[in-house]
C-alpha positions in Angstrom: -4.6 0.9 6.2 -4.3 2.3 2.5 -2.1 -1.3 1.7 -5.0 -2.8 0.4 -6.5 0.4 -1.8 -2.7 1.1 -2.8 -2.3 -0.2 -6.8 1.2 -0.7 -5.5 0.8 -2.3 -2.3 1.9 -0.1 -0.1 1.3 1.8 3.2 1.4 5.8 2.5 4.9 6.3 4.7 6.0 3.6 2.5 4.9 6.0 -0.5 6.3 9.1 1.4 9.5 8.0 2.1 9.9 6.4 -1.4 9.1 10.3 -2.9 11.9 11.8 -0.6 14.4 9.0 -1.6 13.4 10.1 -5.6 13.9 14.0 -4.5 17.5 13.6 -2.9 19.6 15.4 -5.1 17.7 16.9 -7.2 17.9 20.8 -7.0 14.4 22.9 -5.9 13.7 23.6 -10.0 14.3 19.9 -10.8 11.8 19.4 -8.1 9.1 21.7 -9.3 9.8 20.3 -12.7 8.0 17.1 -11.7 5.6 16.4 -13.6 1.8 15.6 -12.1 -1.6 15.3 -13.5 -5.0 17.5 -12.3 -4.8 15.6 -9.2 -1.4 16.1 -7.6 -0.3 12.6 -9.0 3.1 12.3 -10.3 2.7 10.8 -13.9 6.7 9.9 -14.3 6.2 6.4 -14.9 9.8 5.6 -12.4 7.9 7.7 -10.0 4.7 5.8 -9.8 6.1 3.0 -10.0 6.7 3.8 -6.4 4.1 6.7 -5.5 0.6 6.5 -6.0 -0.2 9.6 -3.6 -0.5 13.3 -4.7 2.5 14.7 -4.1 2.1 18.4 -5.0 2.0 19.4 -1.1 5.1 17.6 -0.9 6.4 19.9 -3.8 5.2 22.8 -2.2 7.1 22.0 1.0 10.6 21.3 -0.4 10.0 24.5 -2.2 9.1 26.4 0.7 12.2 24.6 2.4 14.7 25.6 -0.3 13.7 29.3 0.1 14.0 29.0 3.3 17.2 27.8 2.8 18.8 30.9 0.7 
């Protein structure tokens, strides 16, 4: 139901899945480099054109995963 309160229009796996297609290949660093305001909300302006959700957990897990990973 967040379609209607999204500024873009879209559902939040709409939003999700749009953030992991951004993250695919970039490294963990690249990542973590992502810039986002007070909120968690990216503030790249190809990144919102797509993502209006906080996506600093979503950070936070793909940095966990690439530790993991090593």
């Amino acid at each position: 139901g967040m379609k209607k309160a999204s500024k873009i229009g879209k559902e939040w796996k709409e939003e999700a899945a749009a953030f992991a297609k951004y993250v695919v290949g970039k490294t963990a660093d690249e990542v973590k480099g992502i810039a986002v305001d007070s909120e968690g909300k990216a503030t790249d302006k190809e990144l919102t054109a797509s993502v209006t959700v906080h996506v600093g957990d979503f950070m936070k897990i793909l940095d966990k995963a690439a530790a993991n990973a090593k």
